[in-house]
C-alpha positions, 0 to 999 in steps of 0.5 A: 467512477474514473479514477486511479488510486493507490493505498499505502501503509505498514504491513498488516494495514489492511491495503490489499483487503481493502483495495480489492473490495473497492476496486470491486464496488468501483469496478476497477481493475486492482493490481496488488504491487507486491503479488504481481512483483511475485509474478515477475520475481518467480519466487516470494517476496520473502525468499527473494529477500533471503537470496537477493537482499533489500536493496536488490528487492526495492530496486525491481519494486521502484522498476515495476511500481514506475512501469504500472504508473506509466499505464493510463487508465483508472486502476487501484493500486495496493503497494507494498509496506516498504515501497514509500522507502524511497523517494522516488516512489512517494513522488511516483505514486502522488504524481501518478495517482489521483489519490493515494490514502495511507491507511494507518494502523497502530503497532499493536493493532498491526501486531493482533492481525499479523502475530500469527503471519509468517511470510512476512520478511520484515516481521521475522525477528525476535521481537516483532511488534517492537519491529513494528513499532520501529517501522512504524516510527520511521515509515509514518512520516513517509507514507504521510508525505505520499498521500493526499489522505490518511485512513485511521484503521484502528478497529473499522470493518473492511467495509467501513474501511471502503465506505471512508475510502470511497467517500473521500474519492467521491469528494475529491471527484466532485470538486475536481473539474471535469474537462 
């Protein structure tokens, strides 16, 4: 199967499980945004964000994200959380990716796989799954309008999660012409 994907969705979705595993099943190559923004960074995401801020941080992630859109071929790309934030990348990732599937997650689903997780800078507050539930409120809407499909999450296994995803790719190959 030739095709480029992306997966989208809160911290903690399960984007870049899933991806490798199904980069792995589809033979693809799989970049996860946020690791090989680490690459180029030279530091964590999190101490980046402690020197640098947000908004320094989202700027080298629409840099990075635009750059690995622009490389033809077929790839599954796993983003970051916060890379729907701006709309320049929700129209990158839906131009550029044959499919993008947010994979949705409740708060307190996300809570029980993220409680005991500290890199995550976003999620370094007093109350983090009141965090979560404010990421969540504010961030559906926009991983919504990047993807042409949303994965409900919930409690599926990994390979239950892959077997949606590339059930989904397989329809949408198979109703696609071919040129």
């Amino acid at each position: 199967m030739q095709t480029r994907c992306a997966l989208v969705g809160l911290p903690g979705s399960g984007k870049t499980t899933v991806g490798r595993h199904l980069a792995r099943r589809l033979e693809l190559p799989f970049i996860d945004l946020d690791q090989r923004l680490e690459d180029v960074l030279g530091s964590s995401i999190r101490q980046y964000f402690e020197e640098c801020g947000e908004e320094s941080f989202r700027d080298r992630e629409q840099a990075l994200l635009a750059e690995l859109a622009a490389q033809p071929g077929p790839v599954v790309l796993s983003t970051g959380g916060g890379a729907v934030l701006r709309a320049a990348n929700r129209a990158v990732l839906r131009s550029s990716f044959a499919q993008v599937f947010y994979l949705r997650a409740t708060p307190e689903d996300l809570w029980r796989r993220l409680r005991h997780d500290r890199t995550r800078p976003l999620l370094q507050v007093h109350d983090p799954l009141g965090r979560l539930r404010e990421l969540h409120q504010a961030r559906d809407p926009l991983y919504r309008e990047a993807a042409h499909f949303v994965i409900e999450t919930g409690r599926p296994s990994v390979h239950t999660l892959v077997n949606m995803v590339s059930m989904q790719l397989e329809m949408a190959q198979r109703t696609t012409p071919q040129s």
